[in-house]
Z-matrix of the N, CA and C atoms (Angstrom, degrees):
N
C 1 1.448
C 2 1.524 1 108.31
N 3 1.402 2 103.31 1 135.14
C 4 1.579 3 98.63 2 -176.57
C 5 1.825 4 96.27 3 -115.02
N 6 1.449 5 104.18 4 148.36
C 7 1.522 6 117.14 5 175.98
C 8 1.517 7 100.82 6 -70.21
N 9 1.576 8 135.44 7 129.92
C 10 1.335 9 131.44 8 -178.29
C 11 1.617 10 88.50 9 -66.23
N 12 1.652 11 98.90 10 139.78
C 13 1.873 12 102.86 11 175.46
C 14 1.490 13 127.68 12 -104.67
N 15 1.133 14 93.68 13 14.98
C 16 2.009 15 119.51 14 161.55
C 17 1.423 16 113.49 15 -78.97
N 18 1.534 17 104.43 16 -51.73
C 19 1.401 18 104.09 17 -167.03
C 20 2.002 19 105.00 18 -85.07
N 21 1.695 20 94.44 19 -38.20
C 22 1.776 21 101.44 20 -179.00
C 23 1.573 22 122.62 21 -53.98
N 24 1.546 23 123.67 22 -12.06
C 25 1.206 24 116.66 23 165.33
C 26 1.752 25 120.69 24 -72.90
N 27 1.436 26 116.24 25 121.42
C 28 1.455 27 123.30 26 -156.47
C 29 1.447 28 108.82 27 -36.81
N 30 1.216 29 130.68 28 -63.39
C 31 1.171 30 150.37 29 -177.57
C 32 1.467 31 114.00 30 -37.41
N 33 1.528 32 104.63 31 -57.58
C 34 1.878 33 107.34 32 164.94
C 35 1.401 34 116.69 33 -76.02
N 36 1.168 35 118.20 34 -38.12
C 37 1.582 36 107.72 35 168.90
C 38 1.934 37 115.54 36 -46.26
N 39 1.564 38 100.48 37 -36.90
C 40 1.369 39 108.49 38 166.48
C 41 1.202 40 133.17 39 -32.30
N 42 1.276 41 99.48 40 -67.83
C 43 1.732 42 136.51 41 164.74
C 44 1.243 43 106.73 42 -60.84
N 45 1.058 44 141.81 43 -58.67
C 46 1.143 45 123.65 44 -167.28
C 47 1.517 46 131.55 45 -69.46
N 48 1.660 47 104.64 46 -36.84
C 49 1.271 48 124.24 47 144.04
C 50 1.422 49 137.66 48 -27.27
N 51 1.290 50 90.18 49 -61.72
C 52 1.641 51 113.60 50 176.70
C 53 1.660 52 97.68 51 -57.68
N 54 1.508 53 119.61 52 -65.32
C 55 1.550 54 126.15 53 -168.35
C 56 1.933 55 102.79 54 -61.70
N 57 1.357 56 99.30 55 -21.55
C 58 1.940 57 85.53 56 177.32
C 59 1.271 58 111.05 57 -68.22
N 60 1.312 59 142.66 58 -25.18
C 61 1.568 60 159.76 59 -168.21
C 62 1.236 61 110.80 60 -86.22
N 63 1.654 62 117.98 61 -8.71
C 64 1.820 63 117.60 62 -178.49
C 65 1.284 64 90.87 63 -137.30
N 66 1.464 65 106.97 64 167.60
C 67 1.156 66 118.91 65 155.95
C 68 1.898 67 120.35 66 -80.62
N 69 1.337 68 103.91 67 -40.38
C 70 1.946 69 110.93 68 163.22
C 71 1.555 70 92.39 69 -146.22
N 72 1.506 71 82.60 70 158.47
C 73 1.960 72 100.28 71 171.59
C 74 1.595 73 113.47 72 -130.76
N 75 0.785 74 121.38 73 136.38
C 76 1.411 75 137.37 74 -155.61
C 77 1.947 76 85.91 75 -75.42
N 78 1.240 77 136.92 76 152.14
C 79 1.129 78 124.60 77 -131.16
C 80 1.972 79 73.23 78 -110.92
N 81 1.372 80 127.51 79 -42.05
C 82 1.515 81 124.79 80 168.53
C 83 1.155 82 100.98 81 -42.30
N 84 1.653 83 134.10 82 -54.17
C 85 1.137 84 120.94 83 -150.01
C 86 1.443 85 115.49 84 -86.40
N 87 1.262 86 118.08 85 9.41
C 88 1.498 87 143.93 86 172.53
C 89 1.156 88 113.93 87 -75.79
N 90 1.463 89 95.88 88 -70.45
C 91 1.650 90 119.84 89 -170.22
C 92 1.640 91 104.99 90 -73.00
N 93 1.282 92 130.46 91 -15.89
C 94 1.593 93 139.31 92 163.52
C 95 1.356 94 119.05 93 -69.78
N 96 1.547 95 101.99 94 -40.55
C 97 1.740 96 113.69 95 -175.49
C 98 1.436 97 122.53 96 -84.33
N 99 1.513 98 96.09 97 -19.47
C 100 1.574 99 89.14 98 165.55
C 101 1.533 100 111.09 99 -122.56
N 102 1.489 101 116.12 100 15.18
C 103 1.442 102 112.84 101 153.86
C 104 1.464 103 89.55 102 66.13
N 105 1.628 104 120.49 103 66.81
C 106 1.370 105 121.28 104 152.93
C 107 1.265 106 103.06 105 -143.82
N 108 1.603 107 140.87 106 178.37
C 109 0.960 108 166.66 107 128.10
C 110 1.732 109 127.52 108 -18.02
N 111 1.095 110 106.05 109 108.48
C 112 1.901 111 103.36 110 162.19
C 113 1.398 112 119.27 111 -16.40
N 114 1.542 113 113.42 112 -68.69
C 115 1.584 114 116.83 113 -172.52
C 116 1.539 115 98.10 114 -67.45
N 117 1.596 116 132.82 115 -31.51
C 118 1.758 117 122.20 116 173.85
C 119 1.485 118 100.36 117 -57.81
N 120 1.554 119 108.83 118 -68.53
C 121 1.511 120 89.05 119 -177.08
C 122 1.206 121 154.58 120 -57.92
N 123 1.775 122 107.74 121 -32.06
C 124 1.174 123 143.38 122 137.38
C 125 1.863 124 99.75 123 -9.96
N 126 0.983 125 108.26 124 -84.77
C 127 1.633 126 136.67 125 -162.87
C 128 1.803 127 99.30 126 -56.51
N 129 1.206 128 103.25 127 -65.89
C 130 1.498 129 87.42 128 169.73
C 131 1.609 130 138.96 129 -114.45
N 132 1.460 131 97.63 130 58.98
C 133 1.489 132 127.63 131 -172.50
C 134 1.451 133 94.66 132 -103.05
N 135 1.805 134 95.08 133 -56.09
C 136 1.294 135 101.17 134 -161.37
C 137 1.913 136 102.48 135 -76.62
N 138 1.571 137 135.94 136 -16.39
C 139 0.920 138 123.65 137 170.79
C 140 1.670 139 120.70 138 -67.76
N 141 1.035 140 88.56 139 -38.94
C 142 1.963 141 92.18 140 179.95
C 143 1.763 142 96.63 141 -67.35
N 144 1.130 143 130.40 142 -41.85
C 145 1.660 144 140.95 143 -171.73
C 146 1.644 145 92.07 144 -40.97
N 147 1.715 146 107.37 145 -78.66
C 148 1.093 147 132.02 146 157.24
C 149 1.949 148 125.41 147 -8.65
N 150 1.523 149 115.96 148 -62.58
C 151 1.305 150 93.19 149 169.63
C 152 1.654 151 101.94 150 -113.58
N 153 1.741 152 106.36 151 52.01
C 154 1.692 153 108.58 152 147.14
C 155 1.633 154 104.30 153 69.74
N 156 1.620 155 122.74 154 20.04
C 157 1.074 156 112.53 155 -174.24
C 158 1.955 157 99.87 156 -105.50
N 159 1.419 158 113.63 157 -32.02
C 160 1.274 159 109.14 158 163.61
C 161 1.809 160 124.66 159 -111.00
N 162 1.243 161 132.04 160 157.94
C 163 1.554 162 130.74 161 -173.41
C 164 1.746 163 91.59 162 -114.38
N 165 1.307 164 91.32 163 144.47
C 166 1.718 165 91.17 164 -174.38
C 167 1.682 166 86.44 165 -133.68
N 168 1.573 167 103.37 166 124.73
C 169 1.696 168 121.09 167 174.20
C 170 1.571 169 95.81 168 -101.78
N 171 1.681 170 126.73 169 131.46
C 172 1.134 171 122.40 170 111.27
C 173 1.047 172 150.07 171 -88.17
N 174 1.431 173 113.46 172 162.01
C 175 1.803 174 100.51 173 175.98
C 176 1.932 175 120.89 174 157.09
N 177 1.103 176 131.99 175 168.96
C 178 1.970 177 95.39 176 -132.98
C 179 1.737 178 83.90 177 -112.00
N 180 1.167 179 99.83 178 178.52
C 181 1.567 180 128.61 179 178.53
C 182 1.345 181 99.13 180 -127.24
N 183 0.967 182 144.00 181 88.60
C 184 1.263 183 161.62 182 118.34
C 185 1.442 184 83.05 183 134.26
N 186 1.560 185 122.45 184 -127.99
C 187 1.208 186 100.10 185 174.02
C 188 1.826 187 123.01 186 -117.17
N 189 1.208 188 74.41 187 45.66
C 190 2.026 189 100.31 188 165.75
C 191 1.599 190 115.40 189 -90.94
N 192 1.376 191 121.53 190 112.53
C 193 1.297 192 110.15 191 179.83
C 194 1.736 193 119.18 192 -82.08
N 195 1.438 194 100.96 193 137.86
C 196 1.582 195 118.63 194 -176.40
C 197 1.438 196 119.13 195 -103.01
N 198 1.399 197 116.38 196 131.66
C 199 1.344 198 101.88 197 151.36
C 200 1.554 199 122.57 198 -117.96
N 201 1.259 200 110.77 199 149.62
C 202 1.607 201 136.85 200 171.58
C 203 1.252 202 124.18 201 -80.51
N 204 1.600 203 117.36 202 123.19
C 205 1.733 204 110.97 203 -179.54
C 206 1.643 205 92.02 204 -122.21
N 207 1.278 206 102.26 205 145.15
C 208 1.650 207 124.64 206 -174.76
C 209 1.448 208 109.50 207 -131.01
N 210 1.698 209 130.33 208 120.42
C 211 1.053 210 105.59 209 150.14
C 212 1.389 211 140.17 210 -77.44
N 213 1.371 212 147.02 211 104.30
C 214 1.583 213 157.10 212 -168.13
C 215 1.407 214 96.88 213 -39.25
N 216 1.478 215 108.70 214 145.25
C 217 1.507 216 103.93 215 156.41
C 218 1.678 217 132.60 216 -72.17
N 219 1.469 218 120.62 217 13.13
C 220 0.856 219 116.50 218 134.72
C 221 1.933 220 139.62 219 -61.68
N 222 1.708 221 80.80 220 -56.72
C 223 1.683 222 91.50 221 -173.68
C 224 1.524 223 93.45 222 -71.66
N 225 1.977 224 142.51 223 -7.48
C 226 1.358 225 116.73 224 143.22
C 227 1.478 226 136.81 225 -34.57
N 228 1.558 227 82.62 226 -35.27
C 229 2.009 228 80.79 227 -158.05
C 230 1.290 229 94.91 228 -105.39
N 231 1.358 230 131.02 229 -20.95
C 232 1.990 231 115.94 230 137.70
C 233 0.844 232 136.21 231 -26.43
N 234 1.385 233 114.55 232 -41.42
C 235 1.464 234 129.09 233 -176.08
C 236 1.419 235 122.08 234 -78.39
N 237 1.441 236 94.12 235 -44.69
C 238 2.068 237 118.87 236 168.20
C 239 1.732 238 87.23 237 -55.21
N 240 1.305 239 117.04 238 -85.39
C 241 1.178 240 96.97 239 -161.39
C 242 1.490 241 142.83 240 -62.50
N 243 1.275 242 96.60 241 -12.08
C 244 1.594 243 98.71 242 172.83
C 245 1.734 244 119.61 243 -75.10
N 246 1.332 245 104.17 244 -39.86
C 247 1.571 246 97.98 245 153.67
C 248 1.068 247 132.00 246 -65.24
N 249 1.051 248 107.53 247 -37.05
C 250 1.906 249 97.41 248 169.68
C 251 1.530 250 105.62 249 -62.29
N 252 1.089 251 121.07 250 -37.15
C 253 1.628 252 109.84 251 172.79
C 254 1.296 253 132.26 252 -70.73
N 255 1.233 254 112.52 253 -11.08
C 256 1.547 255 116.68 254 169.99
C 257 1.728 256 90.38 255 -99.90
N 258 0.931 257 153.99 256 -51.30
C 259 1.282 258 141.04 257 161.92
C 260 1.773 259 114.23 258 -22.14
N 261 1.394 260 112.47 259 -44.68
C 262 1.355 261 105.18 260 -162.48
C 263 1.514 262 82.93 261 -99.22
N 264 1.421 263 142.07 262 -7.71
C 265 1.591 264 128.76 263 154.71
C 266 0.944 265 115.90 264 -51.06
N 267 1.511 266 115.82 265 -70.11
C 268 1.586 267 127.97 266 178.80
C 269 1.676 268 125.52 267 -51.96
N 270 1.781 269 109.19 268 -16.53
C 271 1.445 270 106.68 269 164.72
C 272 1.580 271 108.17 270 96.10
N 273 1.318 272 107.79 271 23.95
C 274 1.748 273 95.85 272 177.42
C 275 1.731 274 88.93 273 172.94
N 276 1.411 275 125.31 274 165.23
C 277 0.850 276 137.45 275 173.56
C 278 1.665 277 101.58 276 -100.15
N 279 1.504 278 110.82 277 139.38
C 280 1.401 279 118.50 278 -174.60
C 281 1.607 280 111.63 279 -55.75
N 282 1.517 281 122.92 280 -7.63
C 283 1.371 282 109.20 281 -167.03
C 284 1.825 283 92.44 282 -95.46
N 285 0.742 284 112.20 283 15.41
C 286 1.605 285 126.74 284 176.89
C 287 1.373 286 140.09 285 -98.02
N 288 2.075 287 79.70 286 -22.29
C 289 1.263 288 89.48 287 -175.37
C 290 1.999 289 104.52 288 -81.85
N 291 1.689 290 106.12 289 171.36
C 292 1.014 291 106.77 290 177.22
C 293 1.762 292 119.97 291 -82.27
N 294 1.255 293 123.41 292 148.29
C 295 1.493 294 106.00 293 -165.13
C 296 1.831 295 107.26 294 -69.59
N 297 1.371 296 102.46 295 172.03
C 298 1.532 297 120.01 296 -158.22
C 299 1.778 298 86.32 297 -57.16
N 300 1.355 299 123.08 298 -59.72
C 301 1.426 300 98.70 299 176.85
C 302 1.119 301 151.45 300 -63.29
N 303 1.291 302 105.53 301 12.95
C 304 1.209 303 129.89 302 165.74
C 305 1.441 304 107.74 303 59.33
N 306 1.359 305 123.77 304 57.30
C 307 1.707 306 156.14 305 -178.27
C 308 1.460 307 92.10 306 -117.89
């Protein structure tokens, strides 16, 4: 099993993560939540864009221009599968695991 190597660089796993939990993220509220930089996100917005795993909308709020990050239903089922593959690394599926307090 190979880790997909689009999504396995830390930064996009970030992003991508983050975008499985919304339906879009306001492209500030990206670059705020994981406490990086325009040109970081910038940089790997446009790589996931690139192999079709995220859709990027612009377009303004009054007359402030916005951009929109989407994960595609491709980069969904990237995402499905790459966790399940670190799941079947780690040897158990997370609903298995015992909770953080260890109860």
């Amino acid at each position: 099993m190979n880790l997909d190597p689009v999504i396995h660089a830390p930064v996009r796993l970030q992003i991508v993560s983050l975008l499985a939990a919304a339906s879009e993220a306001e492209f500030a509220f990206v670059r705020d939540s994981l406490e990086i930089s325009d040109s970081v996100l910038s940089k790997h917005a446009a790589a996931l864009e690139n192999a079709g795993y995220v859709e990027i909308r612009k377009g303004y709020v009054g007359k402030r221009p916005r951009t929109w990050l989407k994960l595609s239903p491709q980069g969904r089922r990237a995402f499905d599968t790459y966790v399940a593959d670190l799941q079947r690394i780690v040897g158990r599926p997370l609903a298995d695991s015992p909770p953080p307090d260890g109860g």
